[in-house]
C-alpha positions as CSV (number, residue, x, y, z in Angstrom):
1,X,28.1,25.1,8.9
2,X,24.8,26.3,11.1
3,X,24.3,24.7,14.5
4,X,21.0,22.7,14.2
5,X,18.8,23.3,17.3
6,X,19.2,20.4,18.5
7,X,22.7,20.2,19.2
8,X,22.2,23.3,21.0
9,X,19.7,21.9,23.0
10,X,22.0,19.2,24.0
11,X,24.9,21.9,24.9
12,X,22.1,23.4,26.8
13,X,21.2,20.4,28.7
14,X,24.7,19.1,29.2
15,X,25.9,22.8,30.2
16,X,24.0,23.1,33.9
17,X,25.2,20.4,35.5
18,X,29.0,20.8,34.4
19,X,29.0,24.6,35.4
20,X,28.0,23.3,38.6
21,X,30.7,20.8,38.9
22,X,33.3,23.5,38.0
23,X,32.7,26.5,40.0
24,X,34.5,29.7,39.1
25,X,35.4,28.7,35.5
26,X,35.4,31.6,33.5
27,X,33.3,32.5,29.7
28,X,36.2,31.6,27.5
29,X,37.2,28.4,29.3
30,X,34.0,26.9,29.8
31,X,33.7,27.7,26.0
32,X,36.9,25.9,25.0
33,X,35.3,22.9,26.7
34,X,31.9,23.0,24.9
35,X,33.7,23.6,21.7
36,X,31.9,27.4,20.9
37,X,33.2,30.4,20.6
38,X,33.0,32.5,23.7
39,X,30.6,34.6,22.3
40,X,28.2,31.9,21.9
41,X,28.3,30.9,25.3
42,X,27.6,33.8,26.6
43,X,24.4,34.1,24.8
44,X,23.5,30.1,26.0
45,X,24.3,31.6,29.4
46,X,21.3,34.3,29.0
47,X,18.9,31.7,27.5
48,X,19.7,29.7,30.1
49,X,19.2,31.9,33.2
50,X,15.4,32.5,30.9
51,X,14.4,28.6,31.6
52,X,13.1,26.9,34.9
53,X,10.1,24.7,35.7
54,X,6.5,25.8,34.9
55,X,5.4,29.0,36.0
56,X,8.7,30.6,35.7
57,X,8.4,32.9,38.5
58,X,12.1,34.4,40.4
59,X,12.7,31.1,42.6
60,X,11.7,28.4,39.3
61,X,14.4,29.8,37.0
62,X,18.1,28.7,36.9
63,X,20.1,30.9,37.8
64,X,23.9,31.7,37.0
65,X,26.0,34.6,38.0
66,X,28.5,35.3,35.1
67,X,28.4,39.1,34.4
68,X,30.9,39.9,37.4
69,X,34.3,41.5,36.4
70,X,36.4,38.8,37.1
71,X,34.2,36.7,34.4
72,X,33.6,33.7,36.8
73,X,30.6,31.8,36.3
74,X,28.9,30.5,39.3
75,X,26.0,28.3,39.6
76,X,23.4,29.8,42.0
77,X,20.6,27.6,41.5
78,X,20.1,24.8,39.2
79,X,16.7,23.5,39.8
80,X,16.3,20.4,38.3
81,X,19.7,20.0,36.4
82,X,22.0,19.1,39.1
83,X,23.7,16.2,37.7
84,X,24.6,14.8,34.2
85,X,21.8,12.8,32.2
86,X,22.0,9.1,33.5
87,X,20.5,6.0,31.4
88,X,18.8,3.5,32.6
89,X,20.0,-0.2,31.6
90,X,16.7,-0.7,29.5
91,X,17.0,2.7,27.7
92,X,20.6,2.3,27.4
93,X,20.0,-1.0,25.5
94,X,17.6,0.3,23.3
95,X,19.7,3.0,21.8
96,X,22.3,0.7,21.1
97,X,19.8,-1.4,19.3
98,X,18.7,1.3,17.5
99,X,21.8,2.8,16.7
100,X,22.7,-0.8,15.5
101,X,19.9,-1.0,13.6
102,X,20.2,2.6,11.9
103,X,23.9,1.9,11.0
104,X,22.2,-0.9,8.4
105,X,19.9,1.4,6.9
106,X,21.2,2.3,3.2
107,X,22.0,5.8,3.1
108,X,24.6,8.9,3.2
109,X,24.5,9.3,7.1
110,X,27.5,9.7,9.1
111,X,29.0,6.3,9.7
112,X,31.7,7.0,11.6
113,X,29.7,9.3,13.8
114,X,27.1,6.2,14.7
115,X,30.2,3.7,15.6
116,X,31.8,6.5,17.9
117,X,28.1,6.8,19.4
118,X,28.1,3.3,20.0
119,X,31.0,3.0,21.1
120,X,30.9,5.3,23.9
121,X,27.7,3.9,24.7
122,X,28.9,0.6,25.0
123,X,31.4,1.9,27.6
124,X,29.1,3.7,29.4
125,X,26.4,1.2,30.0
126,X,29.4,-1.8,30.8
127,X,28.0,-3.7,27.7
128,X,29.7,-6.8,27.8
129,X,30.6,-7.0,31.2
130,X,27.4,-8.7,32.9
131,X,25.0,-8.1,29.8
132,X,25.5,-7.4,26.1
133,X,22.3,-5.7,23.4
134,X,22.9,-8.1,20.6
135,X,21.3,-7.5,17.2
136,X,21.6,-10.9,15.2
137,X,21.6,-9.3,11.4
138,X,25.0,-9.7,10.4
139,X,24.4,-7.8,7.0
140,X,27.3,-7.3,4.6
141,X,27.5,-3.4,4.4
142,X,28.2,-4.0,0.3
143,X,25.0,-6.2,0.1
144,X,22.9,-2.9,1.8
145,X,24.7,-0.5,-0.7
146,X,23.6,-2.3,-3.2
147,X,20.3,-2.4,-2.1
148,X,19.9,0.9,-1.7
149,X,21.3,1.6,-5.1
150,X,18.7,-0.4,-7.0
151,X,16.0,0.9,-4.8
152,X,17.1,4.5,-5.1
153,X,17.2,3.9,-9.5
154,X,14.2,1.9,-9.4
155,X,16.4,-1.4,-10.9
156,X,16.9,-5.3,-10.1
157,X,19.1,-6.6,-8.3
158,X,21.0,-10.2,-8.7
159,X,22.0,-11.8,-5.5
160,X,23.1,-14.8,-4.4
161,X,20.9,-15.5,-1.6
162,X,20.9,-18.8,0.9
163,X,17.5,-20.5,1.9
164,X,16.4,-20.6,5.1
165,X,13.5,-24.3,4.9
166,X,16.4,-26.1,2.2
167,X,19.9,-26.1,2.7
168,X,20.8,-24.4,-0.7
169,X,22.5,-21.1,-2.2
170,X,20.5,-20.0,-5.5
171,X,20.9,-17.1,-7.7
172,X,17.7,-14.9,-7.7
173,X,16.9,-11.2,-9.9
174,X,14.6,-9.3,-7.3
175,X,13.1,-6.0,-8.2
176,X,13.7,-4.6,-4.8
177,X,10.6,-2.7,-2.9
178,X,11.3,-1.9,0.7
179,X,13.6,-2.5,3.4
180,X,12.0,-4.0,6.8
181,X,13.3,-4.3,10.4
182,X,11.5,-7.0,12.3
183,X,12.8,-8.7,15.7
184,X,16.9,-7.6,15.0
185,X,16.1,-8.6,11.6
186,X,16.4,-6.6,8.1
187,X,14.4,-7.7,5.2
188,X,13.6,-6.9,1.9
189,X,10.5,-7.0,0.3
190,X,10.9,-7.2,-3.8
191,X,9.7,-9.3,-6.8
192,X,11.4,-12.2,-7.1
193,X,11.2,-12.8,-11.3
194,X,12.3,-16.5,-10.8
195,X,9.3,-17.3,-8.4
196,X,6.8,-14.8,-10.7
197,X,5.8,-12.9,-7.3
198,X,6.5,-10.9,-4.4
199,X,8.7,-12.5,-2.1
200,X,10.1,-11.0,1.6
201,X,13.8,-12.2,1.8
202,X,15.9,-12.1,4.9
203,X,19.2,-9.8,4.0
204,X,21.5,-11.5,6.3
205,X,21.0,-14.3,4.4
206,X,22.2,-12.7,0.7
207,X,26.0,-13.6,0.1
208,X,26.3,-10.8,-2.7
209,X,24.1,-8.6,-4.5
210,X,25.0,-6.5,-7.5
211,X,22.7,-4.1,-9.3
212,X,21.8,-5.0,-13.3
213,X,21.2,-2.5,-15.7
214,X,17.4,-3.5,-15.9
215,X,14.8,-1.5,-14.9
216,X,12.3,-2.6,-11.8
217,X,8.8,-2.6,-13.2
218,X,5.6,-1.5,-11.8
219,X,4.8,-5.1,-9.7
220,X,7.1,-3.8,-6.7
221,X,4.3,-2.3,-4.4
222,X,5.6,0.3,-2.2
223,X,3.6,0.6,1.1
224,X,3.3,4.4,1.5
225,X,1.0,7.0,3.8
226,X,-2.2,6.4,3.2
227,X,-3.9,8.7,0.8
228,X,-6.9,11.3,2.0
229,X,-9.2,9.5,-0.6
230,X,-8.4,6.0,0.1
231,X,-11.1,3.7,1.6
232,X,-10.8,2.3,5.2
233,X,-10.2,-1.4,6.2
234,X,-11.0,-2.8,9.6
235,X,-8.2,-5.9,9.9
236,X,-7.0,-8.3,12.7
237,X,-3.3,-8.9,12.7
238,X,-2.1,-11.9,14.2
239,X,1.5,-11.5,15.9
240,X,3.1,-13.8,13.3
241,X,2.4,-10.9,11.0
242,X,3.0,-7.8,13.0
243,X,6.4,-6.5,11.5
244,X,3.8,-5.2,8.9
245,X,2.1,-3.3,10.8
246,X,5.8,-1.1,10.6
247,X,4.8,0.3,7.1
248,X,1.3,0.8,7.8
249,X,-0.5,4.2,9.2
250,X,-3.0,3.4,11.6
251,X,-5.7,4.4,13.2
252,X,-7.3,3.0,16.5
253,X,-5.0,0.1,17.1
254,X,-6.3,-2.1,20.2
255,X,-4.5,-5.1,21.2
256,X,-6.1,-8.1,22.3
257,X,-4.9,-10.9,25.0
258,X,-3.4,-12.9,22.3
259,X,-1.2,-10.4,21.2
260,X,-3.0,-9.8,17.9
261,X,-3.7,-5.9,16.9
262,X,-7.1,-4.6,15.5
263,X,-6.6,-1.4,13.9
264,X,-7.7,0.6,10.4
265,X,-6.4,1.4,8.0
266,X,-7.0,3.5,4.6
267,X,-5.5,1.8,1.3
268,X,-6.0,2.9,-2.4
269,X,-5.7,-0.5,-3.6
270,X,-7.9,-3.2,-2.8
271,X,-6.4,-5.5,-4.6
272,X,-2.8,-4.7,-2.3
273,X,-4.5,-5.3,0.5
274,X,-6.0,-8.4,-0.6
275,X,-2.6,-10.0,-1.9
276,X,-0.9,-9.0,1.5
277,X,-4.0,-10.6,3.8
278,X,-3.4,-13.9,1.4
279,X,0.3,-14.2,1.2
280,X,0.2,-14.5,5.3
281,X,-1.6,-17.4,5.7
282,X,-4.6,-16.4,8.0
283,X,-2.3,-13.7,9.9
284,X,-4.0,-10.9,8.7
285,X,-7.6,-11.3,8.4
286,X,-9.9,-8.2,6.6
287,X,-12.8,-7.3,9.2
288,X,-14.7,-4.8,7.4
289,X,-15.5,-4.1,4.8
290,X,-17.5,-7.3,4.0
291,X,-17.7,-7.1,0.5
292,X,-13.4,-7.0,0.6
293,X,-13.6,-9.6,3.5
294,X,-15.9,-11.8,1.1
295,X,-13.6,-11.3,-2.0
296,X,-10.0,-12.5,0.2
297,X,-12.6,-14.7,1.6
298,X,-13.2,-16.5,-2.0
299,X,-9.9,-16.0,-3.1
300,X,-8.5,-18.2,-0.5
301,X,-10.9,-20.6,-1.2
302,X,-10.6,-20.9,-4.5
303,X,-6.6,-21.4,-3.7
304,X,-6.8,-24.3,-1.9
305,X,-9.7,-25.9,-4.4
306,X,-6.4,-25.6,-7.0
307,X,-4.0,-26.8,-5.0
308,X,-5.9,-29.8,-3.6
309,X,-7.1,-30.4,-7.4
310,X,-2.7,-30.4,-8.6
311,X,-2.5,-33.4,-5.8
312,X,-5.7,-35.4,-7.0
């Protein structure tokens, strides 16, 4: 199989500083160590002594000595990569969230290769002894195959799901729409057909989740970039509604003091938008247009006209 770029790059990267640390080392051993054949280090060894810092006159490139006859490769000059990559704490923690994270994510990615990651990072940053990057999602890997099944054929799922406000387990059919990550959390966002509407559930909270033979209808809205000929919206979202803004493309996004983001958007679907700004309770209010901020506007008020007219 080809070498992407960038693992080269990172045999690039990693190559300086352990020359340097082994003096002397010859073509073939140094390329037993990398895992290349010799006459693929070699040619890293000419690209090499072609990089430096900017301007990339004679003193601002590295430079290596390894065309002598006895082979040895020496270090002469290895500007700014004289030692291994290092980590900070913070950065080391949020790779191993990510990594964490990614592992969830329904897909055909290399598992084993993203718990050896973490692994080894784990070691290296002495998680666990004096600090610890804990993501609380404890997803069943079966539920998030599942999932990802249904989502990838466009069918429902039946789950067995636990509530989070009533201390109950019910069976629900969703017609699954997205996955989310907000705050360590994974959720999915679907049509629940025994509540008649789109629902977000929380998928550490599923107990099983097997994939029916029905097909998911059109009701599922799919967030997706925003179209050239859409039409702009000004909003306001509040932090209590801010994981959204994860499957939006924005544009201009200021924060404010209270943690709230103004940005636009362009959508293709009015009506979309205007079930989204409802369904969050006041944590995403429309700015402009007016007419759109008028129609949610009415909309909620004609809500609550229903639901204080059910408990007359």
């Amino acid at each position: 199989m080809a070498e992407t770029a960038s693992s080269r790059l990172s045999r690039l990267l990693a190559m300086v500083p352990w020359l340097q640390q082994h003096p002397g080392v010859s073509v073939q051993q140094a390329a037993d160590h990398f895992g290349v054949p010799a006459a693929d280090f070699e040619r890293d060894l000419w690209l090499t002594i072609c990089c430096g810092l900017p301007g990339h006159g004679p003193d601002q490139l590295i430079d290596i000595q390894f065309w002598d006859e006895d082979g040895a490769i020496n270090v002469l000059d290895p500007q700014t990569l004289d030692r291994p990559l290092r980590l900070s704490g913070s950065e080391a923690m949020s790779l191993l969230v990510g990594l964490r994270l990614l592992a969830q994510v329904p897909g055909d990615h290399d598992r084993s290769a993203l718990a050896s990651v973490t692994a080894k990072l784990e070691e290296a940053a002495d998680v666990g002894h004096g600090g610890a990057a804990v993501v609380h999602d404890e997803v069943d890997s079966d539920v998030m195959k599942a999932i990802g099944e249904a989502i990838a054929q466009e069918r429902a799922v039946h789950v067995v799901y636990a509530g989070a406000t009533r201390d109950e387990v019910t069976e629900r059919v969703i017609e699954p729409g997205q996955f989310l990550h907000h705050s360590g959390h994974t959720y999915l966002v679907g049509w629940c057909r025994e509540a008649g509407a789109e629902r977000t559930f929380r998928v550490d909270r599923m107990r099983s989740a097997q994939v029916l033979d029905d097909n998911s209808s059109t009701r599922v809205h799919r967030p997706s970039p925003a179209p050239s000929h859409g039409e702009s919206v000004r909003l306001r979202v509040a932090p209590a509604a801010r994981w959204l803004l994860e499957s939006w493309d924005l544009d201009d996004g200021q924060e404010g003091v209270d943690g709230a983001i103004e940005a636009t958007i362009t959508v293709a679907d009015r009506d979309w938008l205007a079930r989204i700004a409802l369904g969050q309770g006041g944590s995403v209010e429309i700015l402009e247009p007016e007419d759109l901020r008028i129609q949610v506007r009415d909309a909620a008020r004609a809500a609550l006209v229903g639901l204080t007219d059910g408990h007359a």
